[in-house]
C-alpha positions, 0 to 999 in steps of 0.5 A: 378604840379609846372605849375599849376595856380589857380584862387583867387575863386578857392584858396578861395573855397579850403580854405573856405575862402572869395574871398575878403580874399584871395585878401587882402593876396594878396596885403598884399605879405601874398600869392604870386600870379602872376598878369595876366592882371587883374587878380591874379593866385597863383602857386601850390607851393605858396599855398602849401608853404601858407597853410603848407600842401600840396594841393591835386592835383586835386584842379582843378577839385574839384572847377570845376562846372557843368555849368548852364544857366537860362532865366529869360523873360517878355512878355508884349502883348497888344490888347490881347483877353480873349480868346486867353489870355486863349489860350496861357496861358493853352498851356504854363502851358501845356509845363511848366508841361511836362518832360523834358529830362534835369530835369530842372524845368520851370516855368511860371506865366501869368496875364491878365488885361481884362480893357487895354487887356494886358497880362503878361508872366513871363518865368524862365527856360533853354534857350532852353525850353524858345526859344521853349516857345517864339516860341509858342507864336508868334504861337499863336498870329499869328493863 
């Protein structure tokens, strides 16, 4: 336990505390905290010897999330078609509206300005279904 090091965000989330607090108790010598390049890291014991008590153990572990990615992408198309404006966007609601295995909503807004024949595709979602979703286009448009 004593090699153990902990992330200002870290020792923030464990006490309910703001990160910016934790730093102040930092530069006020308040915490002890060890300075690694520009980051602070406080030791096991220096936070058990701050807060009084002692830390559970797997503080790490309580702090760790699951990662997530989300892509959040503008189509600008020009010298598009009513048609295929149609085309593209039926196929991509289609794709937007199937199961997919990680449960990761997508969402998808398109407009299309008939008069400069501009059409717009707005693509919130994972990295890999907006890959899928841009491959799809550049399909269409090529077809």
């Amino acid at each position: 336990m004593k090699d153990r090091l902990y992330s200002v965000e870290q020792v923030a989330e464990r006490l309910g505390l703001h990160v910016r607090t934790v730093r102040n108790y930092v530069r006020d010598g308040r915490l002890a905290a060890v300075r690694i390049g520009k980051q602070y890291r406080i030791a096991h014991e220096d936070l058990e010897a701050f807060t009084g008590r002692p830390v559970p153990a797997p503080l790490r572990d309580t702090v760790r999330r699951q990662r997530h990615t989300e892509v959040s992408s503008i189509v600008e198309i020009d010298a598009i078609s009513p048609g295929t404006a149609d085309r593209l966007t039926s196929l991509l609601m289609t794709s937007a509206t199937h199961h997919r295995p990680d449960g990761e909503p997508l969402r998808i807004e398109t407009a299309y300005h008939e008069e400069r024949a501009r059409m717009k595709i707005i693509i919130l979602g994972g990295l890999g279904d907006t890959a899928r979703l841009f491959d799809y286009i550049e399909a269409v448009l090529e077809s």
